[in-house]
C-alpha positions, 0 to 999 in steps of 0.5 A: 379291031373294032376300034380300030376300023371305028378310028382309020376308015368311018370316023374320017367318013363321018367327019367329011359330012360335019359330024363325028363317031363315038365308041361306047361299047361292045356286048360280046353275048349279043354282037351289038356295038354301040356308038353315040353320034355327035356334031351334025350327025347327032341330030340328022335323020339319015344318021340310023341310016348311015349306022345301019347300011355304012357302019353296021356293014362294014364292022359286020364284014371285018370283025365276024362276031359283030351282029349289029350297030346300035345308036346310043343317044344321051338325054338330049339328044332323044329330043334333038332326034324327036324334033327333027322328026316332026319338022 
């Protein structure tokens, strides 16, 4: 379910805006999905709050086992996000 609403309502969301959405995983004993931003999203500051209040929400709305949406960053998108912050 969670992919599927991942696939047919957000990812086409997140690409109008030049970005894209990647599952990574649910933990079923903590509800946390995990998902890797990527394209324009990777590295744009409003992306935590595009996770939180968009797909957090909506996921936590349909699928009642879901407690929350974490970003799951690779190496270098650490820094990407660490650079953006202090420009």
């Amino acid at each position: 379910m969670i992919k599927e609403l991942l696939e047919t309502r957000i990812r086409p969301a997140v690409q109008d805006d030049g970005g894209d959405i990647e599952y990574r995983g649910f933990d079923p004993d903590t509800g946390i999905v995990k998902l890797k931003m990527q394209g324009a999203c990777s590295g744009c500051p409003s992306s935590s709050v595009t996770l939180k209040s968009g797909i957090e929400n909506m996921l936590m709305h349909y699928v009642p086992e879901v407690r929350g949406v974490e970003q799951e960053l690779d190496n270098g998108d650490e820094e990407t996000l660490l650079n953006s912050q202090m420009d």
